[in-house]
C-alpha positions in Angstrom: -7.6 -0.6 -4.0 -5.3 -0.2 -6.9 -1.1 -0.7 -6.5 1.0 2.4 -7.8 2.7 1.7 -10.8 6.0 2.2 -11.2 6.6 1.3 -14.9 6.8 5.3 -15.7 8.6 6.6 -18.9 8.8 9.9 -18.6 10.8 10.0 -15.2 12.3 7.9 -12.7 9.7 6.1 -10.2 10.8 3.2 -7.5 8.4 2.1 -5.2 9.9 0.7 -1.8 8.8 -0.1 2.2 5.5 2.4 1.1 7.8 5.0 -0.3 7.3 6.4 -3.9 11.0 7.7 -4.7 10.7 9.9 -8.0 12.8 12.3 -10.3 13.1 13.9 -13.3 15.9 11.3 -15.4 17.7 13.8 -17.9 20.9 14.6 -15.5 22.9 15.9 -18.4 20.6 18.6 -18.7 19.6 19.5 -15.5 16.4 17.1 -15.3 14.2 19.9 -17.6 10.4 18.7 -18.0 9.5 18.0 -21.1 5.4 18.0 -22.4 5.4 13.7 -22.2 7.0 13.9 -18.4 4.4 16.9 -17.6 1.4 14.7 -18.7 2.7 11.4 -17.1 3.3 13.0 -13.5 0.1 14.6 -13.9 -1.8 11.3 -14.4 0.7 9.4 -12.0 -0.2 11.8 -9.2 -3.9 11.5 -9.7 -3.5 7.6 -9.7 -1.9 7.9 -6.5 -5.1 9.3 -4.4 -6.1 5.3 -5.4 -3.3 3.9 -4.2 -2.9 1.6 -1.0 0.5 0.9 -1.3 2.2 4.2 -1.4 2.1 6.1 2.4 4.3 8.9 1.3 6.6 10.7 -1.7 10.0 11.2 -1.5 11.1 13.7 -5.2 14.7 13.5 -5.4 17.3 15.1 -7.4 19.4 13.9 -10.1 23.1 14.1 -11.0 22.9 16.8 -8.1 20.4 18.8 -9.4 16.6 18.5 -8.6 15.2 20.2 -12.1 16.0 23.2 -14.7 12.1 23.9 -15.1 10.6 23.6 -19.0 12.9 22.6 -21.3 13.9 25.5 -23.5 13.8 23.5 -27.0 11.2 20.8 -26.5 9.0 23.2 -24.3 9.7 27.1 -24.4 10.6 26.7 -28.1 7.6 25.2 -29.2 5.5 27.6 -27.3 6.4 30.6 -29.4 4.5 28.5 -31.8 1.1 27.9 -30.8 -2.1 29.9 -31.1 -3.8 30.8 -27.7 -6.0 27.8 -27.6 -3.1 25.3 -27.8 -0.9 27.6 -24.7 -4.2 27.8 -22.8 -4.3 23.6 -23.1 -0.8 23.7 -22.0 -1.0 25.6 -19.0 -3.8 24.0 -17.7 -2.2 20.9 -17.9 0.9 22.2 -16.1 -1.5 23.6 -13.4 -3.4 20.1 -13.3 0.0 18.7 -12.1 -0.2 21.1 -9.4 -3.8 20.1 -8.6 -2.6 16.1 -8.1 0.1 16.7 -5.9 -2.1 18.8 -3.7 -5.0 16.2 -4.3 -3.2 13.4 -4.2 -4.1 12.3 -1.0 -0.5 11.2 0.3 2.6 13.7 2.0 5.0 14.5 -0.2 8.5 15.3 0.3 10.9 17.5 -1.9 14.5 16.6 -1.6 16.0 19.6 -3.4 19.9 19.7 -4.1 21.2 22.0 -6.9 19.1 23.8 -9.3 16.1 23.9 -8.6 14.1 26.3 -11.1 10.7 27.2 -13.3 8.4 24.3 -13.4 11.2 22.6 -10.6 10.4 25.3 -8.5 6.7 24.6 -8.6 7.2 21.1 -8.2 9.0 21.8 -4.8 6.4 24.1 -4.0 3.4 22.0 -4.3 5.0 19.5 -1.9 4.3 19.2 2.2 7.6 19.3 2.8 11.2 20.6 1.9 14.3 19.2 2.6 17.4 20.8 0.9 20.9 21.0 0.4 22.8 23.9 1.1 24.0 24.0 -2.7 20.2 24.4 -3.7 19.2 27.6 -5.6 15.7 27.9 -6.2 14.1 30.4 -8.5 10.6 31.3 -10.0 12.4 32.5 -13.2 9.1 33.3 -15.0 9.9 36.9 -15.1 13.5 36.1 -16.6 11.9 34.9 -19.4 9.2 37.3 -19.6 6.0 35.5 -18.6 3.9 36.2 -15.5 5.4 35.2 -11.9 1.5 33.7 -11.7 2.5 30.2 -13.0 1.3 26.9 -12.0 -0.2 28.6 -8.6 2.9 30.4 -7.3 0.9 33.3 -6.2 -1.2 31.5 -4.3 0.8 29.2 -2.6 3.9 30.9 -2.7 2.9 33.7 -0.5 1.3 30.9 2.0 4.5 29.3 2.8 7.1 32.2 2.8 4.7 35.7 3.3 3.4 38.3 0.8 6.7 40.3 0.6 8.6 37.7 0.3 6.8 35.7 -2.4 6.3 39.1 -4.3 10.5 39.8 -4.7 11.2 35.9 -5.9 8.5 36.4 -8.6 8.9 39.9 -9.5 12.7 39.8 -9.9 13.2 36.1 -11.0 16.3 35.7 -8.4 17.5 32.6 -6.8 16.6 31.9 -3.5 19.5 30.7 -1.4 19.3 27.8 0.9 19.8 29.3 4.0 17.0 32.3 2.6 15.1 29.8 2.0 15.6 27.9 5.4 14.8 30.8 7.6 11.9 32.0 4.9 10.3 28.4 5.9 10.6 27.4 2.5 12.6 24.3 3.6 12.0 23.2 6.9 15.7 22.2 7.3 18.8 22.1 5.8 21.3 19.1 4.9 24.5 17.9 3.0 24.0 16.3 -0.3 24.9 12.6 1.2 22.9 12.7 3.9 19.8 14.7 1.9 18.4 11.1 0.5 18.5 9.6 3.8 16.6 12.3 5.3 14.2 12.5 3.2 13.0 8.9 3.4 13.4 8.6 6.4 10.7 11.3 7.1 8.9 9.7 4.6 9.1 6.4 6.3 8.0 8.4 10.0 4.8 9.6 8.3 4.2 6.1 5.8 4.3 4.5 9.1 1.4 6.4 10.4 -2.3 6.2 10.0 -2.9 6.8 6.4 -6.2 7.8 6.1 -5.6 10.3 9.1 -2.8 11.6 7.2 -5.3 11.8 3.9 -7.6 13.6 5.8 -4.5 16.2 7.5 -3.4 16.7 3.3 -7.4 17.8 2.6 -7.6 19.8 5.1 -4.6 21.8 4.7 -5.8 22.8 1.1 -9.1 22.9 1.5 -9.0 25.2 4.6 -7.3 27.8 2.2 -10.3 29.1 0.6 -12.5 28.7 4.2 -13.4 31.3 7.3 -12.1 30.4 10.5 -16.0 29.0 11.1 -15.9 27.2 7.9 -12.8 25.8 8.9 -13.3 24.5 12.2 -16.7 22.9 11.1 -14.9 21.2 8.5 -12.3 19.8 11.0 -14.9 18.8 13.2 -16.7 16.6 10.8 -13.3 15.0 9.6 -11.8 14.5 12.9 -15.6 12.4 13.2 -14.7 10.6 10.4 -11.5 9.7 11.4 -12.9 8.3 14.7 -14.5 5.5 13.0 -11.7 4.0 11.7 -9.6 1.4 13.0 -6.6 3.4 13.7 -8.2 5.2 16.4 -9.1 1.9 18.0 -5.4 0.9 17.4 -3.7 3.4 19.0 -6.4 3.6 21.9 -6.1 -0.2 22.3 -1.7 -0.1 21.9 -1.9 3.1 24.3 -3.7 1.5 27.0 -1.1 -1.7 26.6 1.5 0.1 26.9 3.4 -0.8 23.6 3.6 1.2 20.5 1.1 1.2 18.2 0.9 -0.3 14.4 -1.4 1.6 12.2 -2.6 0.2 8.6 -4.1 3.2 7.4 -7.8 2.3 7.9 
């Protein structure tokens, strides 16, 4: 299988110890997307699904913020522009972005400190897990700006990680959500300070890198495919992956290193 590159243009990308570390690299202005950085995180994330080298994601901020959303003169500007096939290409391409973090086949891991907004919003959305700082303030400002809050799959996953009610005030009013709102929402799954939020984050990343790979490719499909299935479906489904993942090595692995006593070492196969 393919290595992940890291030789990105369009944002920051350093790949160490199985960790992809990534952010948005325009600090001065809040790290806002741009069309280029869109498109290159879209096709980065579907390279990844390929990729034997990466176990896990960590997205970090930058220059204490995580990301503004669409920039407002290289994106929202330009947008006012177009006729409705050329906005209809455009969000289906911000959507696809969506689609290869959730396909991607590797955890990711949103370390969110500062503003965190729009697009940046999504972006911490779409990942497995949250980690913030208590100076993040996160907002689906669609409705600020007078679009739909039905961007990029916020009302579908949105609702699925914080409830119905809750999903429905963020996107309806625009507002920021707090840190410790989004803490006991379960939005993040915990709270730290900004020089500890890296640290905590990879080393998460690390924890589940560390683990069987494929297993944790097969947990990732499951937990989006399941969506969309009955409980029936569901548990069919389960029971044909959990199959699958008995044939591979790591099951022997941890059988064998369990019935040694000593910890198991998994290589994702």
């Amino acid at each position: 299988m393919n290595a992940m590159r890291d030789n990105v243009t369009h944002f920051r990308c350093r790949i160490e110890n199985s960790i992809a570390h990534l952010a948005l690299d325009r600090p001065e202005r809040k790290n806002p997307l741009t069309f280029d950085s869109y498109a290159e995180m879209r096709d980065w994330f579907r390279d990844l699904h390929y990729a034997d080298d990466v176990g896990a994601v960590v997205f970090e901020p930058n220059g204490g913020n995580f990301s503004s959303g669409g920039d407002v003169h290289e994106i929202i500007g330009p947008l006012t522009e177009m006729n409705m096939k050329e906005l209809l290409a455009f969000t289906r391409m911000t959507g696809d972005l969506v689609k290869a973090m959730v396909n991607c086949g590797k955890p990711v891991i949103a370390a969110v400190d500062g503003v965190c907004a729009g697009a940046g919003a999504i972006i911490a959305m779409a990942s497995d897990l949250r980690i913030a700082t208590p100076e993040a303030k996160t907002a689906f400002l669609f409705n600020r700006v007078g679009l739909a809050g039905c961007d990029m799959g916020a009302c579908a996953i949105l609702p699925r990680i914080i409830g119905q009610g809750r999903a429905a005030e963020l996107l309806y009013t625009g507002r920021s959500m707090s840190a410790t709102e989004g803490e006991a929402w379960g939005f993040f799954n915990r709270l730290t300070s900004a020089d500890t939020l890296i640290e905590e984050a990879t080393t998460l990343a690390s924890r589940i890198a560390a683990g069987p790979g494929f297993a944790n490719m097969m947990t990732k499909t499951m937990l989006a495919q399941e969506w969309s299935m009955s409980i029936e479906q569901a548990i069919e489904a389960e029971a044909q992956a959990q199959a699958i993942c008995m044939q591979g090595q790591d099951f022997r692995r941890a059988y064998e290193a369990f019935a040694a006593k000593r910890k198991p070492v998994f290589e994702g196969d």
